[in-house]
C-alpha positions in Angstrom: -3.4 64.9 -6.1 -6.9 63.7 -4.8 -9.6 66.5 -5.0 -11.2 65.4 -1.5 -9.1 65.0 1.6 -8.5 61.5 2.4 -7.5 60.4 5.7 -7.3 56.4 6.9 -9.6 55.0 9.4 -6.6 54.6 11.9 -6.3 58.3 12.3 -10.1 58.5 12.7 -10.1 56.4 15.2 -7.2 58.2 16.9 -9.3 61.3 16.5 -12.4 59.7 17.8 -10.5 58.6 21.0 -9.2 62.0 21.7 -12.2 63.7 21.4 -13.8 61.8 23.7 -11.4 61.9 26.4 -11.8 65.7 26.1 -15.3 66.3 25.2 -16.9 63.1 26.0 -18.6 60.5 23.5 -21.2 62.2 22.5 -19.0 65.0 20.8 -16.7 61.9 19.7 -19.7 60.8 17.6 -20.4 64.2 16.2 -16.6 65.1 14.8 -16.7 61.3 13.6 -19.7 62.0 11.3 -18.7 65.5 10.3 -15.5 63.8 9.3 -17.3 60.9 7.2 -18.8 63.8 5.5 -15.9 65.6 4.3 -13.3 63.7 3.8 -12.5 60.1 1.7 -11.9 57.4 4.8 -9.2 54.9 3.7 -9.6 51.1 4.9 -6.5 50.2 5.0 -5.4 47.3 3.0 -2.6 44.5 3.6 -0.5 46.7 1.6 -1.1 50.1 3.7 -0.4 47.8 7.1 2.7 47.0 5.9 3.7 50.1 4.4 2.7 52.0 7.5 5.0 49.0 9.4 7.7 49.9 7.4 7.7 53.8 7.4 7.4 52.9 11.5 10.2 50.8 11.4 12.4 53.3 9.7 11.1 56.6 11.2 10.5 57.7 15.0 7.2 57.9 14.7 4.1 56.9 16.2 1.8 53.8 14.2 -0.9 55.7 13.4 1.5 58.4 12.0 2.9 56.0 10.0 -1.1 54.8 8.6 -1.0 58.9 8.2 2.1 59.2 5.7 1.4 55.9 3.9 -2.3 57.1 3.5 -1.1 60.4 1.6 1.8 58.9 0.0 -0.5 56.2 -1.6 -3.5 58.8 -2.7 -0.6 61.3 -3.9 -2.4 63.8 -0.9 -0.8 66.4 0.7 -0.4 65.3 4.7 -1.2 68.6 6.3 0.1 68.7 10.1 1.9 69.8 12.8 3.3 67.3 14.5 7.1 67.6 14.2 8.2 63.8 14.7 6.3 63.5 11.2 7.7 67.0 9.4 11.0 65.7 11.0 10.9 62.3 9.3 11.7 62.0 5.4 11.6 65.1 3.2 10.4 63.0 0.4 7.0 63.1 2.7 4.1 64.8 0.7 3.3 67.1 4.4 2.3 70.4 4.5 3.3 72.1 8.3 0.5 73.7 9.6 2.1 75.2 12.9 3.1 78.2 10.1 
C-alpha cells in the first residue's frame, strides 16, 4: 500500500469540473490545489489508458471510474468510494465503501 493517497489526474479533472458547476471556478481552483497538496496525482501512462479501457470495456462503469480502479490497482491503494456501479464491479477491486 502507498503511504499518501494517490488519485489520477482524470479524476481531478472530474473533480475540478464538478466543483465548478456547483461552486463556481474560483472554488474549482481552490479544491484543485488543496488536492495537489495532499494527495500523489497520477499522469497516466499508455499503460493506465489502456488498462482503464479495458476495466471499461468489461465493467459498467463510467471512463474516469475506470482511470479510478486502474489508478489504485496499479499503486496497490485502497479506492475509497461510494459510487455503487464501482463497489458493484469486480470484488478483486482494492475499494473501500464509504456510504457505511
Amino acid at each position: 500500500m502507498t503511504s499518501r493517497p494517490v488519485m489520477s489526474w482524470i479524476n481531478l479533472g472530474e473533480v475540478a469540473y464538478i466543483v465548478e458547476r456547483r461552486a463556481g471556478s474560483g472554488q474549482a481552483r481552490h479544491v484543485v490545489r488543496e488536492l495537489r497538496r495532499r494527495v500523489t496525482l497520477d499522469l497516466p501512462t499508455d499503460v493506465r489508458v489502456l488498462e482503464a479501457a479495458h476495466i471499461k470495456a468489461r465493467y459498467a462503469v463510467a471512463y474516469a471510474d475506470a482511470f479510478a480502479v486502474a489508478t489504485a490497482i496499479a499503486h496497490g491503494a485502497m479506492l475509497l468510494t461510494g459510487d455503487p456501479e464501482i463497489l458493484d464491479g469486480d470484488p478483486r477491486w482494492p475499494v473501500e465503501d464509504l456510504r457505511t
